[in-house]
Residue, then its C-alpha position, 0 to 999 in steps of 0.5 A: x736385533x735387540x729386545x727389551x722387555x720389563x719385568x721382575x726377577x732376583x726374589x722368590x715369590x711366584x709370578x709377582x706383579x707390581x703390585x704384589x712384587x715381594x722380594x722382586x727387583x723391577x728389571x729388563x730383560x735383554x735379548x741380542x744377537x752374540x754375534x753382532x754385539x757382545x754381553x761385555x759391550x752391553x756391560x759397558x753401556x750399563x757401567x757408563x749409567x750406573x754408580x756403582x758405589x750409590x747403595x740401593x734405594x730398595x729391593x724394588x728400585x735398585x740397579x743390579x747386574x744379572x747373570x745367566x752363566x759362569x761366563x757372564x759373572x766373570x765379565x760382570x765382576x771383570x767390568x765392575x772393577x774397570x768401573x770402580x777403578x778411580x773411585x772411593x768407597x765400596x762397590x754396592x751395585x749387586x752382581x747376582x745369578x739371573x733367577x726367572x724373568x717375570x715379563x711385566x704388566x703390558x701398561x709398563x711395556x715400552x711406557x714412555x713411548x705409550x704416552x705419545x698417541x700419534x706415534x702409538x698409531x705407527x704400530x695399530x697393526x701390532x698385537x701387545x707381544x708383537x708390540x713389546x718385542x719390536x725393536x722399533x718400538x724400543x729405540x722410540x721409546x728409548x726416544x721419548x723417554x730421553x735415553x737416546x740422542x739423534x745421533x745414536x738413533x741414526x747409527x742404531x737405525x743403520x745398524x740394522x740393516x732395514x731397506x731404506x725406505x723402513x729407515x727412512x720411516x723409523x728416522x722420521x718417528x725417531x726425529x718425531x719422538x725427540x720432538x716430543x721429548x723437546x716440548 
């Protein structure tokens, strides 16, 4: 399983918030099971996406890679040399020890996929935490917010191991958000 959540972290004012970020950079949190995916893997899909040469537009905005241990940084620093292999100029992206997370505001959580009010109603039975962990929600929101193809999703679907009657569910409000990306 993996979650996803906003929020803060890299700075040192307590508890920021959006509109009190302070030295903060707007960041997600990424939860995963080891053992069915790799952080190494998970350095790979990001390094796919970032440019690592691009500096930062701001504190609040940049991309960066946070580590939790010794190991993480040496596989960070590791895939960001694969990733500048081929390239010019200098490595700008920080690579930076993981400080604390601060979870964001709940109106940021799965933001893309709030829009959509018909498939919001999927999960009226949520609470706003349960809402903000489900993995579901997060591949929908991934979805709508144009970061998933139908194609990843259906692998992703199935590499969860839901009963097919929950798979079947989760592909029709897949479809039904790629939809609504399209319009």
């Amino acid at each position: 399983m993996i979650r996803t959540r906003v929020g803060y972290t890299g700075g040192s004012q307590p508890d920021p918030t959006y509109r009190q970020l302070g030295d903060h950079t707007e960041s997600f949190q990424l939860d995963y099971d080891p053992a069915r995916i790799s952080y190494e893997t998970l350095l790979g899909w990001f390094w796919k996406e970032a440019v690592p040469t691009e500096r930062p537009y701001s504190r609040q905005y940049m991309s960066a890679v946070f580590y939790a241990d010794e190991t993480q940084k040496r596989l960070a620093l590791a895939t960001a040399r694969q990733a500048m292999a081929g390239r010019s100029g200098s490595m700008l992206l920080p690579i930076l020890p993981l400080a604390t997370f601060y979870r964001a505001e709940d109106y940021h959580q799965k933001y893309y996929l709030r829009r959509y009010t018909d498939l919001m109603r999927e999960f009226s039975g949520y609470g706003e935490r349960e809402f903000e962990d489900s993995t579901a929600a997060m591949w929908l929101n991934a979805c709508v917010g144009g970061y998933l193809k139908r194609e990843e999703l259906e692998a992703e679907l199935e590499r969860l191991g839901l009963p097919e009657a929950e798979r079947q569910r989760m592909l029709r409000l897949g479809h039904a958000a790629l939809a609504h990306r399209r319009r």
